[in-house]
C-alpha positions in Angstrom: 35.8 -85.1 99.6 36.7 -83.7 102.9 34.3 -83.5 106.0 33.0 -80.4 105.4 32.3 -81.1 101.6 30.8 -84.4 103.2 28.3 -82.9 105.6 27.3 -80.1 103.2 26.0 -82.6 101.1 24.4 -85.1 103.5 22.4 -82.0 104.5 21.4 -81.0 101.0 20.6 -84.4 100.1 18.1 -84.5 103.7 16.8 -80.8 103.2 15.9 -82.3 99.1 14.3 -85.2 101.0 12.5 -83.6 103.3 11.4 -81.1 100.8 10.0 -83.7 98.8 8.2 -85.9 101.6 10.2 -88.8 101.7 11.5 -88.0 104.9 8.9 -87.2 107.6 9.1 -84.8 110.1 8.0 -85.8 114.2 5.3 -84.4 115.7 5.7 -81.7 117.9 3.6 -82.0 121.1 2.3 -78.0 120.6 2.4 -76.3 117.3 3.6 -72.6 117.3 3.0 -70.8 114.4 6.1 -69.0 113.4 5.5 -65.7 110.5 7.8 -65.9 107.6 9.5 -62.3 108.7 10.4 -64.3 112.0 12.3 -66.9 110.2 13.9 -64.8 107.9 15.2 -61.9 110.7 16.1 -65.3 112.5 17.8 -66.6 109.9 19.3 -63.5 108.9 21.1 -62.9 112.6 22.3 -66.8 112.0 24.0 -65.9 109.3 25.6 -63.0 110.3 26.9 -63.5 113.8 30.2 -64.5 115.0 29.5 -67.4 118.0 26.1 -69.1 116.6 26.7 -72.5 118.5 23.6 -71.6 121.2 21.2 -71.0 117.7 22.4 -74.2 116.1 19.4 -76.5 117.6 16.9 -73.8 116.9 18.0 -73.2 113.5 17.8 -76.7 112.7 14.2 -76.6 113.8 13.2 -73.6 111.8 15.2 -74.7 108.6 13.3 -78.5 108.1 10.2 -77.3 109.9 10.0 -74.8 107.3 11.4 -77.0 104.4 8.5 -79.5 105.3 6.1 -76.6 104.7 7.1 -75.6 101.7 7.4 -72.1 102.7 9.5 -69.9 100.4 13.0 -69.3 101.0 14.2 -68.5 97.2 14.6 -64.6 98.8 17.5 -66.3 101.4 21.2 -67.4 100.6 20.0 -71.2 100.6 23.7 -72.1 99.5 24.9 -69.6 102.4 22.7 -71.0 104.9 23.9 -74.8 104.3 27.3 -73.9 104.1 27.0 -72.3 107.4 24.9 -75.1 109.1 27.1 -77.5 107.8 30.2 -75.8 109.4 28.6 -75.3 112.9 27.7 -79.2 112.9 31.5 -79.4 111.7 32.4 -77.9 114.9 30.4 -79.1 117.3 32.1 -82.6 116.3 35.6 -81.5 116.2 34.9 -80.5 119.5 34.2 -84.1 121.1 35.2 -86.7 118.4 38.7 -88.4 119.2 41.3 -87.7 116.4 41.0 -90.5 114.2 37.3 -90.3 113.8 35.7 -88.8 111.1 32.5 -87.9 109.5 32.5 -90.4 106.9 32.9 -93.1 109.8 29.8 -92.2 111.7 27.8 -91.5 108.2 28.9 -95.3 107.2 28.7 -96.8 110.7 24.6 -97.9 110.0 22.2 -97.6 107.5 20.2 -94.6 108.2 22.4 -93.1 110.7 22.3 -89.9 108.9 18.7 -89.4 109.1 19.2 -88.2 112.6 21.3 -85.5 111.8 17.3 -83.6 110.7 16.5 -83.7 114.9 19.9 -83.7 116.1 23.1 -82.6 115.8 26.2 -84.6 114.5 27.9 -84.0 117.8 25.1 -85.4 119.6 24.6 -88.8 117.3 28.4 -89.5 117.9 28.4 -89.5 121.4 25.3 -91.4 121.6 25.1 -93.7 119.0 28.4 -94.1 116.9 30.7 -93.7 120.5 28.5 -95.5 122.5 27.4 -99.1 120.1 31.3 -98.5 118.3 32.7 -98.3 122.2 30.7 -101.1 123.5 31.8 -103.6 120.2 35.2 -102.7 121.1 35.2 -103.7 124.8 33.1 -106.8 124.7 35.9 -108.1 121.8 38.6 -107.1 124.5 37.2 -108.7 127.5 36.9 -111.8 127.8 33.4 -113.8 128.5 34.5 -114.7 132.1 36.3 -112.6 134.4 38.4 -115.4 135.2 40.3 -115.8 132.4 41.7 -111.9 132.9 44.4 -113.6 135.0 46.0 -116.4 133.0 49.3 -116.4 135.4 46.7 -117.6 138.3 44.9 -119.9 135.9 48.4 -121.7 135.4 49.1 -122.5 138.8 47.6 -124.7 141.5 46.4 -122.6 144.6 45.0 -123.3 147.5 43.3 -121.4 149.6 42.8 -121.3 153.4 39.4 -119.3 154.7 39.6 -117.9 157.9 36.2 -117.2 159.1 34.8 -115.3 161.9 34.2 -112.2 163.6 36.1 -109.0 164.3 38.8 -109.5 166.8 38.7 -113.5 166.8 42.3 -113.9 165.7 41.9 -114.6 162.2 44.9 -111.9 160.9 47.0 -113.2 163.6 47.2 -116.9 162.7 48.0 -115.9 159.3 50.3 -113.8 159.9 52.2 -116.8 162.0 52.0 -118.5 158.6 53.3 -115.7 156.9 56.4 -114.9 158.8 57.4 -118.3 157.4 57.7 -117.4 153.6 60.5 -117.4 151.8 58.6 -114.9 149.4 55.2 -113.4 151.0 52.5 -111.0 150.8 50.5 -109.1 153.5 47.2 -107.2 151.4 46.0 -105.0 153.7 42.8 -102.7 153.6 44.4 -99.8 155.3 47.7 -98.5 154.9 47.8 -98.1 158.9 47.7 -102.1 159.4 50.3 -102.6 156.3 52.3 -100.2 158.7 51.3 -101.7 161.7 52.3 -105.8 160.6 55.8 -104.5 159.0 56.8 -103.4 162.3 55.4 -106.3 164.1 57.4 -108.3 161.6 60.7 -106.5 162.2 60.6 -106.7 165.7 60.4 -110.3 165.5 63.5 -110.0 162.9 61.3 -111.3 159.8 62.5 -108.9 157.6 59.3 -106.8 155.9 59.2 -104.5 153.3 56.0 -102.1 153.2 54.5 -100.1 150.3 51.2 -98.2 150.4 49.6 -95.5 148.3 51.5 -92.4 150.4 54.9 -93.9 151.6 57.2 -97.0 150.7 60.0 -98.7 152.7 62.0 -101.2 151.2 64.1 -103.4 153.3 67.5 -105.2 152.2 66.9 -109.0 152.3 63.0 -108.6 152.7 60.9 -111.9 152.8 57.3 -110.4 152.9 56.1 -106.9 151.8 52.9 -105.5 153.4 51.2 -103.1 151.4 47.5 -101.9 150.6 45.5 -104.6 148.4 45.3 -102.3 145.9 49.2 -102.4 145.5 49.1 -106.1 144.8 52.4 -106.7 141.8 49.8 -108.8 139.9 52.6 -110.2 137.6 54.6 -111.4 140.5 55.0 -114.8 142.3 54.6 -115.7 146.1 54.8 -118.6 148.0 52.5 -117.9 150.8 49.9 -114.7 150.5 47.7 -113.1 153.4 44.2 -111.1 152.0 42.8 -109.5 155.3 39.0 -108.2 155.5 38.3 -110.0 152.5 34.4 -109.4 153.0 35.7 -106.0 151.5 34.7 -107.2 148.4 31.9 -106.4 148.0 32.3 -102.6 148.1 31.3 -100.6 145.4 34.6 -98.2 145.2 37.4 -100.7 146.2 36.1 -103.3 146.0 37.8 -104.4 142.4 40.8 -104.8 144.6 40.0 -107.4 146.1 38.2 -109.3 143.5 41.6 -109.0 141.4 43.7 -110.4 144.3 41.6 -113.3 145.0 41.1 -113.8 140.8 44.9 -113.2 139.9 47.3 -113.5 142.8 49.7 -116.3 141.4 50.5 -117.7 144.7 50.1 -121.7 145.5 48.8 -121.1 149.2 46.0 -118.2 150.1 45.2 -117.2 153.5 41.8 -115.2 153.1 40.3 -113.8 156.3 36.8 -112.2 156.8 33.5 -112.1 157.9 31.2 -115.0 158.1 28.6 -112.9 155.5 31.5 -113.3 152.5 32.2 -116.9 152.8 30.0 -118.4 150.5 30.4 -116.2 147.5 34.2 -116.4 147.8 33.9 -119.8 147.7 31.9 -119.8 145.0 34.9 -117.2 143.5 37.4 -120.3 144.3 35.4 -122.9 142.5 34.9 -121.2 139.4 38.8 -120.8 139.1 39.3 -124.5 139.4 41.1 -124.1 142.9 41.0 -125.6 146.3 40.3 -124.5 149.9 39.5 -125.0 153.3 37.6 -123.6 156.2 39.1 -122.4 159.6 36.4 -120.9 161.9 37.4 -118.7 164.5 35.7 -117.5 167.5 36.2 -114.5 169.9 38.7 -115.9 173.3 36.3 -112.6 174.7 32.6 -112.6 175.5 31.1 -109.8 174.1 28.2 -108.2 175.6 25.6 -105.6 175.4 25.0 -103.1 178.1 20.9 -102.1 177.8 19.8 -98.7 178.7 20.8 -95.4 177.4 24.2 -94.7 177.9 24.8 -91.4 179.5 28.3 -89.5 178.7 28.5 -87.6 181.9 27.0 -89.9 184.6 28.5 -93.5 182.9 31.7 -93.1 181.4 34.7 -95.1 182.7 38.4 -95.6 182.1 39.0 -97.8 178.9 35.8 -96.7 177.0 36.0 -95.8 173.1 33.2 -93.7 172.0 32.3 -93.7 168.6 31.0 -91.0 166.4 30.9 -90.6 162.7 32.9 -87.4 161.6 36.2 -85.9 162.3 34.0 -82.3 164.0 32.0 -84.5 166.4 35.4 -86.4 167.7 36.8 -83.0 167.6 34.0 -81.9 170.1 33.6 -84.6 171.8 37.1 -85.2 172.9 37.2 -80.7 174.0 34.0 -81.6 175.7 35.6 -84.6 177.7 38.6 -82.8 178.2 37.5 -79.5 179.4 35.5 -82.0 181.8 39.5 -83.6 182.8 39.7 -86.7 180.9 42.3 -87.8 179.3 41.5 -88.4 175.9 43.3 -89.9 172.9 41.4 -88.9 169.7 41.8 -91.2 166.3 39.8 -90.3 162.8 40.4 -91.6 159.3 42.1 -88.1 158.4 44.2 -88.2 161.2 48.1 -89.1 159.7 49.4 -92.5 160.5 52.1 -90.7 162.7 49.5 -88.9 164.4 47.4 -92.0 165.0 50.3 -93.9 166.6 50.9 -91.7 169.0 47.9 -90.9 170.4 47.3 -94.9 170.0 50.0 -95.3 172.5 49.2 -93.0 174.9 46.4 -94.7 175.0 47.9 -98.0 175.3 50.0 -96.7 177.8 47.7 -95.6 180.1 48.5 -91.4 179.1 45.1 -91.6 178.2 41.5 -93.0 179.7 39.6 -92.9 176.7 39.2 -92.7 172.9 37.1 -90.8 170.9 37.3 -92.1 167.5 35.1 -92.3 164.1 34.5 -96.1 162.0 38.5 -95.5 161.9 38.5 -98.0 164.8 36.7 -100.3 163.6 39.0 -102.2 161.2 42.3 -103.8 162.2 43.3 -101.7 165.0 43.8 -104.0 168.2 43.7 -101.6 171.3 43.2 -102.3 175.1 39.1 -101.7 175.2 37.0 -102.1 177.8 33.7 -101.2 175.9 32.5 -99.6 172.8 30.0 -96.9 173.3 28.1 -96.0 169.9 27.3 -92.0 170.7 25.1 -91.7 167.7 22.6 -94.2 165.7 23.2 -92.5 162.5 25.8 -91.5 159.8 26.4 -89.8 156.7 27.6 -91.8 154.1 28.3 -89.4 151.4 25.2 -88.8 150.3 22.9 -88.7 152.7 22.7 -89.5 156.8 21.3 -92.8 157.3 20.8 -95.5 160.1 23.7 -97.4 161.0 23.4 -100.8 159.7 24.4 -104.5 161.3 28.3 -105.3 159.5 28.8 -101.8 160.6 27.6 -102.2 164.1 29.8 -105.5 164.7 33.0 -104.3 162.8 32.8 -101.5 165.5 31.5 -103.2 168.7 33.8 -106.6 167.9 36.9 -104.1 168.7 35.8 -104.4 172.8 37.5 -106.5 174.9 41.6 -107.8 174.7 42.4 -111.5 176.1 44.3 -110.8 179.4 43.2 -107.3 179.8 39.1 -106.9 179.4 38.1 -111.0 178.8 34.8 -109.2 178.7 34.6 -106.6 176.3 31.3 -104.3 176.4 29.1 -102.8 173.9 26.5 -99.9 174.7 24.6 -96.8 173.0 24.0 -93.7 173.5 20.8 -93.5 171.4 18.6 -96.2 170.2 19.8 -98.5 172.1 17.5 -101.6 171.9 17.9 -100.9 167.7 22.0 -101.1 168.7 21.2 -104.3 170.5 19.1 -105.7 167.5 21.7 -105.0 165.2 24.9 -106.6 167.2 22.7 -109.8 167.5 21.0 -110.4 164.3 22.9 -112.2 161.6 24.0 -110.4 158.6 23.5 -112.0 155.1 26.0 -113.5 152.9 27.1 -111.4 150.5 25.3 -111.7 147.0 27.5 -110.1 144.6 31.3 -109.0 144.0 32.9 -105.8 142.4 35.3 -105.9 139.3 37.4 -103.3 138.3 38.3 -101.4 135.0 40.7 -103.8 132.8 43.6 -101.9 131.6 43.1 -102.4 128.2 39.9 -100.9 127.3 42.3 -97.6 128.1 43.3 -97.9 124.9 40.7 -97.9 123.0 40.2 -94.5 120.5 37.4 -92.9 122.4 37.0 -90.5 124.7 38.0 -92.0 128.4 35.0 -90.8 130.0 33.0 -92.8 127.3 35.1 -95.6 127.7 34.0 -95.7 130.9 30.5 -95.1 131.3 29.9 -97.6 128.4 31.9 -100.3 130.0 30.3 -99.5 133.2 26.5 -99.9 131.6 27.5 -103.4 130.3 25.8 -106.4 131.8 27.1 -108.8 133.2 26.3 -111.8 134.7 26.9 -114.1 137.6 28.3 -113.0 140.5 29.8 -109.8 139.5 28.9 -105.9 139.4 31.6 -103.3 137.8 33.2 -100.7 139.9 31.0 -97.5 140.3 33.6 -95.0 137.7 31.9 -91.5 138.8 35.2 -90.0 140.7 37.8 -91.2 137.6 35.1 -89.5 134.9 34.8 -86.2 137.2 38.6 -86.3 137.3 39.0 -86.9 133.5 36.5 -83.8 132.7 38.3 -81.6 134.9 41.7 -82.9 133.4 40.6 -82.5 129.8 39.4 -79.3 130.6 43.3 -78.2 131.1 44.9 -80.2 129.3 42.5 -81.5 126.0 45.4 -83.4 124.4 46.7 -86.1 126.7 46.5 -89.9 125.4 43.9 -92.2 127.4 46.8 -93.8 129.0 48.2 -90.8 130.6 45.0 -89.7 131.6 44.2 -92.9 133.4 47.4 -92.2 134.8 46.6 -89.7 136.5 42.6 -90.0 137.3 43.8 -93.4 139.1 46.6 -91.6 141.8 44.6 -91.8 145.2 44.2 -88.7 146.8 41.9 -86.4 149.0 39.4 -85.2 146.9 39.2 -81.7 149.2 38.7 -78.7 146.5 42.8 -76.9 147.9 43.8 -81.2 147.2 42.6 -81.6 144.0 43.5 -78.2 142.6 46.6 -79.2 143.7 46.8 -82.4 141.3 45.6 -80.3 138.5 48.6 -78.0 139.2 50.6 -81.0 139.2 49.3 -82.8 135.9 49.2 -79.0 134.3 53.4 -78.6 134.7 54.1 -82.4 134.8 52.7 -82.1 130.8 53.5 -78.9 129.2 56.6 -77.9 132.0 58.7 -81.4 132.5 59.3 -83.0 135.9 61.8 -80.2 136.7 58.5 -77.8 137.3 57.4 -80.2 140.3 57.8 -78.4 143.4 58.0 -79.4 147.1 54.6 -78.4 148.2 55.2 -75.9 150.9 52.4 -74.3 152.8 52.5 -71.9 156.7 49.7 -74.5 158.5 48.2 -72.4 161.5 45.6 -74.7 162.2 44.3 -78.3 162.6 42.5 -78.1 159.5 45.0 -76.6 157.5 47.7 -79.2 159.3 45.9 -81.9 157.7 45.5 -80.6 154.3 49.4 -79.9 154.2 49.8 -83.5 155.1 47.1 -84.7 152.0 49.2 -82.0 149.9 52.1 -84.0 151.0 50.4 -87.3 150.0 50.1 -86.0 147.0 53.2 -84.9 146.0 54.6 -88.7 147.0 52.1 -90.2 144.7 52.5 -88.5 141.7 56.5 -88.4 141.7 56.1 -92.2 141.9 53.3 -92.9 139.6 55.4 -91.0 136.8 58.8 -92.0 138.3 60.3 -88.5 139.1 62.9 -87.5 141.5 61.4 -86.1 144.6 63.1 -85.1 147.9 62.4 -88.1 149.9 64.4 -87.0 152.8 62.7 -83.7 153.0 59.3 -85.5 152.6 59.8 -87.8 155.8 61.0 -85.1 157.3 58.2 -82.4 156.9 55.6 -85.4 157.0 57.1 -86.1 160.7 56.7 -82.3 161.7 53.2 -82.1 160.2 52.4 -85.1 162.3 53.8 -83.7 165.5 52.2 -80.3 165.1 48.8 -82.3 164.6 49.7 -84.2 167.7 50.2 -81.6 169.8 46.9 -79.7 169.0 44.8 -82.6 169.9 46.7 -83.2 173.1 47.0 -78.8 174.7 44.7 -77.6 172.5 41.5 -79.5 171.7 39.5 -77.2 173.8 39.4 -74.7 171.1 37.8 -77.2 168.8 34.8 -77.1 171.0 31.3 -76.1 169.5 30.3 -72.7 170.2 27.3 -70.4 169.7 27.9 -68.8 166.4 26.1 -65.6 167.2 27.9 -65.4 171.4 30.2 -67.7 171.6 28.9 -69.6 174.3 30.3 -73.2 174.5 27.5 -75.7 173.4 27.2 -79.5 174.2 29.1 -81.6 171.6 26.0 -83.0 170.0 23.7 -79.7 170.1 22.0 -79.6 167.1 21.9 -75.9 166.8 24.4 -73.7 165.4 22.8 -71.3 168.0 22.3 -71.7 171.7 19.0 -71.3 173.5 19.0 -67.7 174.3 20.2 -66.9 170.9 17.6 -68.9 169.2 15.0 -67.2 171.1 16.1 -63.9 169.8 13.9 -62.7 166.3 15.3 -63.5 163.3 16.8 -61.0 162.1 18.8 -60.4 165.1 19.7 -63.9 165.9 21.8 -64.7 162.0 21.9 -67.8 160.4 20.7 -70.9 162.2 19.3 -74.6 161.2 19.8 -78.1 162.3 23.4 -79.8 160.9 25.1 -76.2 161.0 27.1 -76.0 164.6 29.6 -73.9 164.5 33.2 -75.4 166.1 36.0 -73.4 167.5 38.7 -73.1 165.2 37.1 -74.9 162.0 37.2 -72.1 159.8 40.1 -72.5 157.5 43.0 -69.8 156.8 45.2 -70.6 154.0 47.9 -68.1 153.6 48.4 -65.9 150.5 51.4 -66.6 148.5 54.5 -65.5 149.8 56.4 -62.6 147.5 59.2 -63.8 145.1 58.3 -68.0 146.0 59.0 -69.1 142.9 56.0 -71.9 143.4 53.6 -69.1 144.3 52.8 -70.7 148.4 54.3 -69.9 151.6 57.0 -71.9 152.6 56.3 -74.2 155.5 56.6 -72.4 158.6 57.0 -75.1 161.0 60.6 -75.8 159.9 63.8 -74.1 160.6 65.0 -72.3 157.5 67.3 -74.7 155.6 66.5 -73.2 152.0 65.2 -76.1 150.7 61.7 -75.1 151.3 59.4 -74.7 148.2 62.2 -75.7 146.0 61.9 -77.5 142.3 62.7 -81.1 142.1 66.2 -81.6 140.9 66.6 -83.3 137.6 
């Protein structure tokens, strides 16, 4: 009997049952009386129309409401009518099942399953019942009980770990690193691809020779003792002799923090360096002890008094040479920094969008003394060691994704630690522009230990024959206990619905693939992967282009350089031939051009009045100035708090160029070499 037979005669066996009153219909809150000329013209344009999928639900309704009545239906095609119902619910299932499933599977899966078919549809008690109990069973026989035992390699060996404690800018990265320039075969896992760059090239020019690999770029050097990479680019299944982990109280973040749990869990190394925060020291202990390891405590303090300058500060009347002022988004650096400059200070400008090219430079002009001051984002706040005099906080908020929010106390510290440099500032300076006695309160007060850990998806629930988003969202609603709370999966299920969307055939595994490449997630970005995964899958490698693009603006600089991201992490994710030369060569351009905007042309990144164009103070909360404002409404255009407008943001990208075979401009920045656009070779 095939499906179809099948579920035509579950449903005749449940219409008999029903019928008869051994079934039970549920109550409906309100009754609605429905005439028997209704149902049938209802049931009649049921029958008779093409695309009946948005009638299904109602039609069941009607049919066993009316079944349950007893009300006459010998003058309608009863045979007709099931045959037809039975092939919608057909359908519906086809549409959402995974290939080896059938209907005879969910029918058989419990005693009684069936009987839910009368108020919903089959496609609906897959999903929720057979996918999600069948789903779960699967997992919990896959993982094991503790997530120790994930990492058997580590479980093998004897390790011992070394806990550098203390706060931001108290030397704990730097006497490990000491340590690790010594390996024969080391690690550096770094939180930001920045400082994996930054310690390779401290490494090389004290001839310890360092490799470096992060999510956008890879340099592999002959003879290499140590590679310095991201922490999520940890080689789990390889050996080391001496390992650093830096900002290890990184743990307990809910979208990376996985990686770390994993590198502290499964790094098969015999000696650990682990440095962090004072709040993550007790539950990574608590990590070490239940792997059977052992460790010891190093507590460092700051070689620079750190102090807190009360009173509010004041931008125009207070600011002085080695000053870093601190905002939380790329437009409000971007105004800022026009705001100083147009006012004649040399400013260096650093944001988390900003390439790593980009960042360098302006962080040594900065060092250097081309620059007085910085005007940065959070960016600052981890790993980067610069020559400052004082942190200013310019704002007592952020928005953090969701929704703005107070600053809280880690945050405040991470960011304020970064004042001061032994030799330079011995006294390094924190102050705020608003709130400051909350800023003080903050800086002071002691942060609580951390209370729980992130873990991250095991690779072989992947496999499992179910839908990946399924997979997912049932593994992330399991509880579990201890210490532990799984990985927040929202951006690799939104990435898997848009992928299936294109491409509804791919295995799990491929799809993991390539939810799990790190990327922008701006909307020109991501259609950008889709392109990618789209000809990658039905096209070959050879259909990979060079992403080419005619930049005229900082916004559209950057995007090119995420484009360019991009393009580096999916060749290497499925290993295809990519024109690395060309790469480091148009990333270097991009990077200049960047560069060069934020140091002659910032002033155009000013905020302005949307309706005259007047020039507005970097933090006015108007999109409109006074006079404007005062104007009646229907003269004066949009306005409202959160909506400044900034010179140059609006975005131009450029219509395809005629006869580019990839459909995009080629990058205009370059001389022409006619390489530009061009497929990968094969």
């Amino acid at each position: 009997m095939n499906d179809e037979q099948l579920l035509t005669d579950v449903y005749s066996r449940l219409f008999e049952a029903v019928a008869k009153g051994k079934i039970s219909l549920p109550k409906r809150k309100k009754k609605k009386a429905v005439s028997a000329d209704d149902v049938r013209n209802r049931v009649w344009i049921y029958l008779n129309s093409k695309n009946v999928s948005q009638l299904q639900d109602d039609m069941r309704n009607i049919i066993f409401r009316q079944i349950a009545r007893k009300s006459d239906f010998e003058d309608l095609d009863t045979g007709r009518l099931l045959a037809r119902f039975a092939q919608e619910e057909l359908r519906g299932f086809n549409e959402v099942k995974t290939a080896k499933v059938t209907v005879s599977d969910v029918l058989h899966f419990y005693k009684g399953i069936d009987r839910e078919l009368i108020t919903q549809s089959l496609s609906h008690v897959y999903r929720e019942k057979f996918v999600g109990q069948k789903t779960k069973q699967e997992i919990v026989a896959l993982m094991p009980a503790n997530p120790i035992d994930a990492y058997p390699g580590a479980r093998a060996l004897k390790r011992h770990f070394i806990l550098h404690v203390g706060a931001t800018n108290t030397g704990k990265t730097y006497q490990s690193l000491q340590r690790l320039k010594e390996a024969r075969h080391g690690v550096y896992l770094s939180p930001l691809r920045l400082l994996a760059l930054e310690v390779q090239e401290r490494f090389l020019m004290d001839n310890v020779m360092c490799s470096m690999t992060t999510g956008e770029e890879e340099d592999i050097v002959k003879d290499a003792t140590v590679m310095s990479c991201t922490v999520e680019k940890l080689r789990i299944e390889e050996v080391f002799d001496v390992a650093v982990v830096d900002e290890c109280q990184m743990i307990k973040d809910r979208d990376r923090g996985y990686a770390w749990t994993r590198a502290i869990l499964g790094i098969m190394c015999p000696e650990v360096h682990l440095c962090m925060a004072p709040e993550a020291e007790d539950i990574i202990i608590r990590m070490i002890e239940e792997c059977g390891d052992t460790y010891e405590v190093v507590r460092h303090e700051r070689d620079t008094e750190l102090k807190f300058e009360r009173g509010q500060f004041d931008v125009e009347r207070d600011l002085k040479k080695g000053d870093a002022l601190i905002v939380f988004s790329k437009r409000k650096v971007l105004a800022l920094a026009s705001y100083l400059q147009e006012q004649g200070v040399k400013v260096s400008v650093i944001y988390g969008a900003l390439p790593y090219q980009s960042r360098k430079e302006q962080v040594r002009m900065f060092i250097n003394g081309e620059t007085d001051i910085v005007v940065a984002t959070d960016a600052i706040g981890m790993g980067m060691n610069l020559p400052i005099r004082r942190i200013v906080l310019m704002e007592a908020e952020k928005f953090d994704g969701l929704d703005f929010r107070d600053l809280e106390g880690p945050e405040v510290k991470q960011i304020g630690g970064r004042a001061g440099r032994k030799g330079m500032y011995d006294v390094g300076f924190v102050a705020a522009a608003e709130e400051p006695e909350r800023i003080e309160s903050l800086l002071r007060e002691k942060t609580p230990p951390i209370e729980c850990i992130n873990l991250g998806v095991p690779d072989d629930i992947i496999k499992i024959d179910q839908r990946l988003d399924d997979i997912l969202l049932t593994w992330n609603a399991l509880p579990v206990s201890g210490i532990y709370v799984r990985s927040d999966v929202t951006r690799e299920v939104n990435l898997y619905r848009k992928l299936r969307e294109r491409l509804p055939e791919l295995s799990n595994e491929d799809y993991y693939q390539c939810i799990t490449i790190p990327f922008a997630e701006t909307p020109e970005v991501t259609g950008q992967w889709l392109t990618y995964c789209t000809c990658y899958f039905t096209k070959g490698e050879d259909s990979l282009w060079f992403p080419a693009r005619d930049p005229r603006n900082l916004d559209e600089y950057e995007s090119y350089y995420k484009i360019l991201d991009l393009y580096y992490q999916f060749c290497t994710r499925f290993n295809l031939p990519f024109e690395q030369e060309l790469l480091a060569e148009t990333k270097s351009e991009v990077a200049k051009e960047i560069c060069d905007i934020l140091v002659d042309n910032l002033k155009k990144y000013g905020k302005v009045c949307r309706r005259c164009g007047k020039a507005l103070a970097w933090n006015h909360p108007y999109n409109l100035c006074e006079t404007c404002h005062a104007l009646p409404a229907p003269l004066r255009g949009i306005g409202g708090k959160h909506m400044s407008t900034w010179r140059g943001e609006q975005s131009r990208i450029p219509a395809p160029a005629k006869g580019h075979s990839s459909g995009r401009q080629p990058y205009a920045g370059r001389s022409s070499s006619g390489r530009r656009g061009h497929r990968n070779k094969t």
